[in-house]
C-alpha positions in Angstrom: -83.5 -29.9 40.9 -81.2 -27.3 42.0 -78.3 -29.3 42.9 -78.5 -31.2 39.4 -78.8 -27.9 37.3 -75.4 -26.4 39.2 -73.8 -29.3 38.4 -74.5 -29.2 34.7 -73.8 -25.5 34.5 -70.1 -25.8 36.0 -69.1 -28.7 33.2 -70.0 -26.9 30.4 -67.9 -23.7 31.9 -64.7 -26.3 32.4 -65.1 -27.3 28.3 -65.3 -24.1 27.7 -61.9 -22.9 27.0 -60.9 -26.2 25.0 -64.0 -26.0 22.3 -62.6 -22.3 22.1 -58.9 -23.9 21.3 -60.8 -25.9 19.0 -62.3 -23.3 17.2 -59.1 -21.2 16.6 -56.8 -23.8 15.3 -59.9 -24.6 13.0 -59.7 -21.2 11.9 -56.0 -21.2 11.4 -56.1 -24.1 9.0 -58.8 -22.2 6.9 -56.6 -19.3 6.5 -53.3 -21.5 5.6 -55.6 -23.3 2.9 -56.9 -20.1 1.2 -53.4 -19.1 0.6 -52.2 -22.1 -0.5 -54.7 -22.4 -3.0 -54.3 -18.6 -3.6 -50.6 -19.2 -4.4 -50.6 -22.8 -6.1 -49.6 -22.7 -10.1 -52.3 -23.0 -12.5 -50.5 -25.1 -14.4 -48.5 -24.7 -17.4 -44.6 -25.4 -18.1 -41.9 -24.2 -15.7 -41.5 -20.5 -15.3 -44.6 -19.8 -17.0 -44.7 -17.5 -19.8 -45.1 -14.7 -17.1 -42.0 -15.6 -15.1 -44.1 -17.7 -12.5 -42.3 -20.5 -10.3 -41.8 -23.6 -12.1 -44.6 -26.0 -11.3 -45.4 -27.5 -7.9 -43.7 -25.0 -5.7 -44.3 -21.5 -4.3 -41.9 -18.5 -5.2 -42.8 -14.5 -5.0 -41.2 -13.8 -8.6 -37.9 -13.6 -10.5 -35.1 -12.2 -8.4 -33.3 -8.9 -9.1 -29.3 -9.8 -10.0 -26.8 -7.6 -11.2 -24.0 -9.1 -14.0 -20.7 -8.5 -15.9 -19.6 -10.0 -18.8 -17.3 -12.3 -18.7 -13.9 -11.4 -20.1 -11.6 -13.4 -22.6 -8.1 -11.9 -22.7 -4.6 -12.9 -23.1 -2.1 -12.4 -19.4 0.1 -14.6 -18.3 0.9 -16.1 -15.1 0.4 -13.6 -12.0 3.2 -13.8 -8.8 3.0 -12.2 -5.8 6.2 -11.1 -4.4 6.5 -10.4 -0.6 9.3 -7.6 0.6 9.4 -5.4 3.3 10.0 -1.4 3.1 12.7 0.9 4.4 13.3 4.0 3.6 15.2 5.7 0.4 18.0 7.2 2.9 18.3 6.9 6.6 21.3 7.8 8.9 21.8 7.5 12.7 22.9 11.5 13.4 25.8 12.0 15.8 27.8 14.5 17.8 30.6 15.5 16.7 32.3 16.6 19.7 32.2 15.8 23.4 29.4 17.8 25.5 26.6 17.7 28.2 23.1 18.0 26.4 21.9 21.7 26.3 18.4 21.5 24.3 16.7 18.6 22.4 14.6 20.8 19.8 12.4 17.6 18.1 10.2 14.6 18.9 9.8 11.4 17.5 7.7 11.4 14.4 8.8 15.0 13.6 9.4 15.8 10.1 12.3 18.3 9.8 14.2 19.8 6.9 17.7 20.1 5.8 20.0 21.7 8.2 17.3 21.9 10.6 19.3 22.1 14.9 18.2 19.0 16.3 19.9 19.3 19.6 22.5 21.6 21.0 25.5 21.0 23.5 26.5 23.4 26.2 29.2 25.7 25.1 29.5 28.0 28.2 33.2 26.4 28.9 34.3 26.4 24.8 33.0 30.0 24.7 35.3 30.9 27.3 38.4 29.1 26.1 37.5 30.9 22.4 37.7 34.2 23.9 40.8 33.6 25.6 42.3 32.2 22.8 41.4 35.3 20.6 42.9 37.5 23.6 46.0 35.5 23.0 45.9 35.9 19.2 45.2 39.5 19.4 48.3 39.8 22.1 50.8 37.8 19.9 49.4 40.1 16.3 50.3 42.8 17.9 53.9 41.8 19.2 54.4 40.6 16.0 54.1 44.0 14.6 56.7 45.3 17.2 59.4 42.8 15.9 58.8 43.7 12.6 59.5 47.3 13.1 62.5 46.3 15.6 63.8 44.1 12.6 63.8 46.7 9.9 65.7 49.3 12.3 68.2 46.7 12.9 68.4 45.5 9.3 69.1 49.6 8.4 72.2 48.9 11.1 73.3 46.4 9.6 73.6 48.3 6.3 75.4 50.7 7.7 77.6 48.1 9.8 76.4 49.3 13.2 75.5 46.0 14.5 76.8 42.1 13.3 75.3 39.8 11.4 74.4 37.5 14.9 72.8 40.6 16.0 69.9 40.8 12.8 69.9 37.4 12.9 68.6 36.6 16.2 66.0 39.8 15.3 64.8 37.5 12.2 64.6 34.5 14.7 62.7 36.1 17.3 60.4 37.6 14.8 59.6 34.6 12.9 59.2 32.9 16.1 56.0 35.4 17.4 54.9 34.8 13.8 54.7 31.1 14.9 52.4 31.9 18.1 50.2 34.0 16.4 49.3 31.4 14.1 49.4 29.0 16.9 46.7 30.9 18.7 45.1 31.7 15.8 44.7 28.0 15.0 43.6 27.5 18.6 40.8 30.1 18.3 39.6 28.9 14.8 39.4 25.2 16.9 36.9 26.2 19.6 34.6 28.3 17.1 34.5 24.6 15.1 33.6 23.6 18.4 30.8 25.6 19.1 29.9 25.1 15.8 29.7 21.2 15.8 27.7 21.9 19.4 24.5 22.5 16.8 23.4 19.0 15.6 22.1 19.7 12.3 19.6 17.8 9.9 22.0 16.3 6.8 19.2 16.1 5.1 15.3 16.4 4.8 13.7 14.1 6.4 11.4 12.2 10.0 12.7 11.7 12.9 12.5 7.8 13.7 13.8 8.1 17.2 15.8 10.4 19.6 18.7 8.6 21.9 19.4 11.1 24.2 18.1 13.3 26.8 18.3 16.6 28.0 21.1 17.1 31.0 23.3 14.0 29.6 26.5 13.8 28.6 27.2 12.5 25.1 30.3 11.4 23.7 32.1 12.4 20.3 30.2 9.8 17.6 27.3 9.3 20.2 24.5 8.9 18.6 21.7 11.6 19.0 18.9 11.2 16.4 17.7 9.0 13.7 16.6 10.4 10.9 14.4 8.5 7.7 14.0 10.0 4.6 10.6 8.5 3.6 10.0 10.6 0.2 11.0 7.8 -1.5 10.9 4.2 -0.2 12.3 0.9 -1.1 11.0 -2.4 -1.3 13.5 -5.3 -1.8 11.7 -8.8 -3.0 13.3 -12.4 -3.5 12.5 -13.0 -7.1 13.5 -17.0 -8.5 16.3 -17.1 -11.0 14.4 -18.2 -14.1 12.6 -14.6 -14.1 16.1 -12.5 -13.4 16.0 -11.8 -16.5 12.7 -10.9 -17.5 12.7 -8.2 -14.5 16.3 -7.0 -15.8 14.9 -6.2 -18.9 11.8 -4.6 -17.2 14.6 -2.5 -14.9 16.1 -1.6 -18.2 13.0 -0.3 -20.3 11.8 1.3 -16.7 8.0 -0.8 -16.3 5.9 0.1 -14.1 5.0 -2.4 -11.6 2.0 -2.5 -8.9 2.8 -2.1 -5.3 0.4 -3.1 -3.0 0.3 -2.4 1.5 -1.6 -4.5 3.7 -1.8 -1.1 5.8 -3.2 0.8 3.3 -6.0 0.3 0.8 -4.7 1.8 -2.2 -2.3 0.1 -4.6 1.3 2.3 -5.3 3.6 2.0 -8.4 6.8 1.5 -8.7 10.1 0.7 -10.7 12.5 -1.8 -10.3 15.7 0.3 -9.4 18.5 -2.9 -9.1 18.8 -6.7 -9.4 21.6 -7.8 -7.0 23.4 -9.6 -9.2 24.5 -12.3 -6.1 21.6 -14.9 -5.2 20.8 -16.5 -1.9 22.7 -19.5 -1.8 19.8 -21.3 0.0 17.0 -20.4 -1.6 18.5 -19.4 -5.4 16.3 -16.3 -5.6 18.2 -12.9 -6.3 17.2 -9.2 -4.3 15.2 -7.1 -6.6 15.1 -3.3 -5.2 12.2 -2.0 -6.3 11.8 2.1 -5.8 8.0 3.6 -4.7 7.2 7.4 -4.7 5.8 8.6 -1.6 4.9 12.0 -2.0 2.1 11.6 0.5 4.5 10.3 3.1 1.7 7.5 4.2 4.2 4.5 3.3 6.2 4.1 6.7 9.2 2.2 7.0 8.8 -1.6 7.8 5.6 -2.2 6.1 4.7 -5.3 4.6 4.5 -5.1 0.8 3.3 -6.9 -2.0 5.0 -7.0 -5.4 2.3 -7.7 -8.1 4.1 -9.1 -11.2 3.3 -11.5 -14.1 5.8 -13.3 -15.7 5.6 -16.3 -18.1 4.2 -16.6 -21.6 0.8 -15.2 -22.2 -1.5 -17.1 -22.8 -6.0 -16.9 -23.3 -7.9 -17.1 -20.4 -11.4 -15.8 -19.5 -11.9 -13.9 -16.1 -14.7 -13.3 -14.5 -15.0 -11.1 -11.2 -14.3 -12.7 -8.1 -17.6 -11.9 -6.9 -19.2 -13.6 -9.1 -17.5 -17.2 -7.3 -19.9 -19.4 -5.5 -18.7 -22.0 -3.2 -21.0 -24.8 -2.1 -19.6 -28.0 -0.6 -16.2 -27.5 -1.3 -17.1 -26.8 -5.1 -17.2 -23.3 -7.1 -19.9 -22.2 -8.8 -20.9 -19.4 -11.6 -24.4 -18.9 -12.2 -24.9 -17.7 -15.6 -28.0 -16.0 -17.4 -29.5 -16.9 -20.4 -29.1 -14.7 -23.5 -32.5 -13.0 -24.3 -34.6 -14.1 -26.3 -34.2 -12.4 -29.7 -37.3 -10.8 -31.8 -39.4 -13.3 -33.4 -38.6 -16.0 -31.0 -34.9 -16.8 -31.4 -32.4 -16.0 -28.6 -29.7 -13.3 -29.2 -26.3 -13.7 -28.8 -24.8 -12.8 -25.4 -26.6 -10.8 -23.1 -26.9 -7.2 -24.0 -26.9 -5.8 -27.5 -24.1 -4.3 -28.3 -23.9 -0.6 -28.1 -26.3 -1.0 -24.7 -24.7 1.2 -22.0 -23.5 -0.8 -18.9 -26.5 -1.3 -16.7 -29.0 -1.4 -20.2 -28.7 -5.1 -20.8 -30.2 -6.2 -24.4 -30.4 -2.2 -25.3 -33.9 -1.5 -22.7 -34.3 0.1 -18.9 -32.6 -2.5 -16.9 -35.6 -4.3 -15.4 -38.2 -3.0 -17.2 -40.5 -4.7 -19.3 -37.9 -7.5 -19.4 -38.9 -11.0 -19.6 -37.6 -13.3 -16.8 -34.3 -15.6 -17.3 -33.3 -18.6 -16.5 -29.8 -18.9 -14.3 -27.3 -22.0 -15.5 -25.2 -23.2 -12.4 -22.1 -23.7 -14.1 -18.8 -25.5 -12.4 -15.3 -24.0 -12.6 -11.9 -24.6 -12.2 -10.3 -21.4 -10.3 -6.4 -19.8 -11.9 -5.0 -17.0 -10.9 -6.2 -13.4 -9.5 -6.0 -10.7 -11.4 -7.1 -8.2 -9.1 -10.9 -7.9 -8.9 -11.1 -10.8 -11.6 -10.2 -14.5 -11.2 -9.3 -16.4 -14.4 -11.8 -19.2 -14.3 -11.6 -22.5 -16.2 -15.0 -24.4 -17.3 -17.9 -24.0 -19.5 -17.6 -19.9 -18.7 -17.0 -18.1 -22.4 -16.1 -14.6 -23.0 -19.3 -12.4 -23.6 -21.2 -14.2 -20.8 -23.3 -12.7 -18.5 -22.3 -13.7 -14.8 -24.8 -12.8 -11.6 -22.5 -10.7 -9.2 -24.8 -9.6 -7.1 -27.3 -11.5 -5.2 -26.3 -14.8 -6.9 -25.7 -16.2 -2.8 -29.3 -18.0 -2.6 -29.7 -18.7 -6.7 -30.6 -22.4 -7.4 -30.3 -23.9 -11.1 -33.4 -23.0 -13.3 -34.1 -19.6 -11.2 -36.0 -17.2 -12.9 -33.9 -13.9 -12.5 -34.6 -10.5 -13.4 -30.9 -8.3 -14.6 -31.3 -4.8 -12.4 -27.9 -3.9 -14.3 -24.4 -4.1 -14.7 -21.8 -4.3 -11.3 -19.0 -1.6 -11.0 -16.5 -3.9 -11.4 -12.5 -2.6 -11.7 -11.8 -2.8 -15.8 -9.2 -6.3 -16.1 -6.3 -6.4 -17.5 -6.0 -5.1 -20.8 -3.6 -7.7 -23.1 -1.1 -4.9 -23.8 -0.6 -4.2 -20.3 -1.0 -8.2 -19.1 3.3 -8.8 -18.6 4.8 -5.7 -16.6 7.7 -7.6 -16.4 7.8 -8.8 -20.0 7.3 -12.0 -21.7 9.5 -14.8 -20.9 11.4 -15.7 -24.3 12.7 -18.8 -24.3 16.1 -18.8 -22.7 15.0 -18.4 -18.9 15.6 -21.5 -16.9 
């Protein structure tokens, strides 16, 4: 009786743990069914009066979106025109005379100012040649003086027929003759104080210092160069522009437009004005050098930067923008998702979506998001034109005055119930008095 009575015991303790597996995923199933039937619609039509999920599905209410109304304006075509910069003056500085290297006073990337020394040449050998020179000017100034005195005693002879003619003569000759070597050494003297002079390498004007070609202890030569030296207060961008707009940005040069400027090294945009059209094209390519001229106060634009040109040029003509992040791309298509005007008082829809008058981020004139009514999104498909900055001019079923989702339209599906939190900071577009910088194209261009 024993025997059987273990045996029993130690098969129930082996189906112990599975009955216990049993019971748990039992459990688990309960709890997944009592939300279900927690969460599943009651019924009614899609969206429910109360912004519930259309029916048969789950959803945890409307989603938060921010908009911006669509724009309808008149631009015309935008063109991007790629140049490089260089500096408004720069100049390779050279010595002027022969010399060894004495002192090298800057660096590279040193900013300096007009007449600044830049390097100096040793002068030890010049200074001694000037002061012999001046002992040899002072020597023949003062012999001078003795053969002008010896001259007017013997021109006093002569008056009184003392001496000949040869005689005074020869005095004028010798004392026109120390007259000579006084100048001579004179002219010498004034030579080597040039000299030590030119041994200062001096700033021509204001400027950085690009790069320093010689060293301390070598010998350069007269025209050697030493430093160069970019004026960067101004800098200049040169762009290839095509002949049928040379003379749309001629007449821009000529009434002085402003035109946008734009680094890839930088993130803010620069103006500028269009300072020449070379009047000779590229034979290859038929496009003309347009010099374009950029303030840089700020001295962050450095020479050789890649920079972008932002023109428009063409006839203008309507178009309707809409920010560029307000573009949705799904399988090689672009998207807008658009929200449905509110519904007006008394059951009608209003025009739009905000009431005019609303501030930006007051859709339909209340507290964004607050006692709103859900709205349906529209997935609308559009044909994408040119940038205009922040905005993209969009072709479709978008109209001016529509509200676009800019923010957190990524995971929006057609029919969404969304709820407008308010209105995207978005950079104003272009205004249609400011849309052709570079003037309208009239006609004649080819």
């Amino acid at each position: 009786m024993s025997l059987l009575s273990s045996t029993t015991s130690g098969r129930d303790a082996a189906r112990s743990p599975f009955l216990y597996a049993l019971y748990g995923a039992a459990a688990s199933l309960a709890v997944v069914a009592i939300f279900a039937i927690w969460l599943w619609p009651r019924g009614g039509d899609a969206g429910g009066a109360a912004g519930g999920p259309p029916a048969g599905g789950f959803a945890f209410g409307p989603a938060a979106v921010e908009v911006v109304e669509a724009v309808e304006t008149i631009a015309a075509e935008p063109v991007e025109l790629l140049g490089s910069t260089v500096p408004v003056r720069q100049a390779v500085v050279a010595s002027e005379v022969d010399g060894l290297v004495d002192q090298v006073l800057i660096d590279e990337g040193d900013r300096v100012a007009r007449g600044a020394v830049l390097a100096r040449l040793d002068t030890t050998t010049v200074v001694l040649d000037l002061a012999a020179a001046r002992a040899n000017r002072d020597e023949a100034a003062a012999r001078l003086v003795r053969f002008e005195q010896e001259l007017a005693r013997l021109a006093s002879l002569r008056e009184r027929g003392a001496i000949s003619e040869r005689e005074l003569e020869q005095a004028i000759a010798d004392r026109d003759a120390q007259a000579q070597a006084v100048n001579r050494f004179g002219s010498e003297a004034a030579r080597l104080e040039e000299l030590i002079a030119s041994a200062r390498i001096v700033a021509p004007f204001a400027g950085q210092v690009s790069e320093v070609h010689t060293e301390l202890g070598e010998w350069t030569a007269r025209g050697g160069p030493v430093v160069t030296l970019m004026d960067l207060s101004r800098v200049e961008v040169t762009v290839q522009v095509p002949e049928r707009y040379v003379s749309q940005v001629e007449a821009a040069r000529r009434a002085n437009v402003e035109v946008p400027v734009e680094f890839d090294a930088l993130s803010e945009r620069y103006t500028g004005r269009i300072k020449a059209v070379v009047p000779q094209a590229n034979p290859q390519t038929r496009t003309f050098p347009v010099i374009v001229s950029v303030d840089n106060a700020d001295g962050r634009i450095r020479g050789g930067m890649f920079a972008r040109v932002l023109a428009q040029v063409g006839e203008p003509v309507p178009i309707v923008l809409v920010p560029k992040d307000a573009l949705v791309l799904r399988s090689g298509r672009t998207f807008v998702f658009r929200v449905a005007p509110a519904a007006a008082p008394g059951g009608g829809e209003g025009q739009g979506g905000a009431t005019r008058g609303s501030a930006p981020g007051d859709p339909g004139g209340s507290a964004a998001g607050a006692g709103q009514a859900p709205r349906p999104v529209e997935e609308i498909e559009v044909e994408i034109g040119s940038g205009y900055g922040a905005w993209q001019a969009v072709r479709g079923g978008v109209r001016g005055g529509d509200l676009v989702v800019v923010r957190g339209n990524e995971s929006l599906q057609p029919g969404a119930q969304v709820i407008i939190a308010g209105y995207a900071e978005i950079a104003p577009p272009p205004a249609p008095s400011e849309s052709v910088p570079m003037g309208a194209n009239r006609g004649g261009d080819r």
